[in-house]
Phi, psi and omega in degrees: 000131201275136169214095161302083162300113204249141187257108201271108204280116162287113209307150193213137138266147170230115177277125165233132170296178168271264194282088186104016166223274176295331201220126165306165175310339179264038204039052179204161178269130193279153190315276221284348198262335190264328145333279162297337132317331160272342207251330175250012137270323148344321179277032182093311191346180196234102187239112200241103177279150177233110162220191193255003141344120137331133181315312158323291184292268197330350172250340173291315167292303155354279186315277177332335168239045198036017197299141160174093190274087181324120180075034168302162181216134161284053180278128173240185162047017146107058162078020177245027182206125161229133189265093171327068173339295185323311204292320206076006180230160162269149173252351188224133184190138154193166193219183156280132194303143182324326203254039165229020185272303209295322161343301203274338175250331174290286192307347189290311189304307182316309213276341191085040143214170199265128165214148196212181195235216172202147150264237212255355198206321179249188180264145167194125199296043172333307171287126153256207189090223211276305200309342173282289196331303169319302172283320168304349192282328185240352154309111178303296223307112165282166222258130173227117177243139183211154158320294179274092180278356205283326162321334187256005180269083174300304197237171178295144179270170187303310173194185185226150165194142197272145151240086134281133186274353213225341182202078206310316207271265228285338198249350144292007180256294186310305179284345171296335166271326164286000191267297169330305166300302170266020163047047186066015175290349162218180204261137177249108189201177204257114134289333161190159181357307193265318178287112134257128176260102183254167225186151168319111173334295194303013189225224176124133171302336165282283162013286178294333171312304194296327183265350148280295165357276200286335161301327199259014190081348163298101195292142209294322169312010192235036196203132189251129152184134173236165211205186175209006193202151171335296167300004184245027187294303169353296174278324191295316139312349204246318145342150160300314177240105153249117163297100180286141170262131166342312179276028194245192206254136160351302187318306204280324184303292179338285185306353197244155189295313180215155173238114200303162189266345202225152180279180196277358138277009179232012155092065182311295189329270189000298181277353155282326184310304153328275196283005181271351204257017187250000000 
């Protein structure tokens, strides 16, 4: 008598940054790392962008590069919103509390930098001018500026984020006083030279790994994710395999498990994406 055994494969996530990871200077995935992306969701896999984006915009680049992958996930706003594609809902949403927004735009305001917010469909604003200006050349999301932001606020937003274009020393003053002020309930950090981005302690791009993971049943050694910026230390570590992009920052390759050989225009990815489906 014959005794068949079934051997049961386990599904893996791969968390991708957007910008200076998954998507090239032209915004787009380049052909062989987008190759390897259907072939390792095709195999059951999970294919998840993690960014500091809003959940709006992360669906917009979704939509824009035509993806539509089976069982995809959305983490926006730096792990504190995760979306279901399939579904169409979150599955995950938490925010910075109501009564530390209008706090959080007087000191921006005291200190000269621009920071605005997002409710469920806009951006929303004290300010226009360069720095919006600045953020919108790749940003969509429309604008709402006002005076009252607490009017365009139903629920805690998702995240806040600071802008200088100009003077790195002013925006390190800030954010060390705004760290004083909200006494570590949130998290403060550089998605690149000019954003800080803030956001809920409890939440965070590693966060968000650990808590699909655990939604989707996944063991955390089955889970990928690679990055280029400070805000992507996070996931990276928080991952079974974390992946440094070659063009990314000192900071972040210190944290990570492997460093892709090639940058995010010559298809880094790609050949880590391959062996994640093995």
């Amino acid at each position: 008598m014959f005794c068949f055994l079934e051997f049961k494969v386990s599904k893996k996530i791969f968390f991708f940054d957007l910008d200076g990871t998954l998507l090239n200077k032209q915004k787009e995935i380049t052909p062989d790392t987008m190759e390897a992306l259907h072939k390792f969701t095709d195999a059951g896999n999970h294919f998840c962008i993690n960014t500091g984006r809003a959940i709006d915009s992360a669906k917009a680049v979704y939509r824009g590069l035509g993806l539509d992958f089976k069982g995809s996930f959305l983490c926006g706003s730096n792990g504190t919103e995760i979306y279901s594609v399939d579904e169409g809902r979150y599955v995950y949403k938490t925010g910075i509390p109501l009564e530390m927004v209008v706090p959080i735009f007087n000191l921006a305001d005291e200190y000269g930098i621009h920071c605005h917010t997002y409710n469920e469909t806009h951006i929303v604003s004290r300010h226009d001018g360069e720095c919006m200006d600045f953020y919108r050349r790749v940003i969509k999301t429309p604008l709402i500026v006002t005076d009252d932001v607490m009017a365009q606020l139903q629920n805690p937003p998702s995240k806040m984020i600071a802008i200088e274009l100009h003077d790195h020393d002013k925006q390190e003053r800030f954010r060390k006083a705004l760290y004083e002020m909200t006494e570590g309930k949130l998290t403060l950090l550089y998605s690149n030279p000019y954003y800080m981005e803030i956001f809920p302690s409890i939440a965070g791009k590693g966060s968000a790994v650990k808590r699909l993971a655990d939604i989707l049943g996944v063991a955390i050694e089955d889970t990928y994710a690679a990055g280029d910026e400070q805000n992507d230390i996070s996931m990276i570590e928080a991952a079974g395999h974390g992946i440094a992009m070659i063009n990314g920052t000192d900071l972040v390759k210190k944290s990570a498990d492997f460093i892709t050989t090639e940058d995010n225009d010559h298809d880094g990815l790609a050949p880590f994406i391959l062996e994640a489906i093995d």
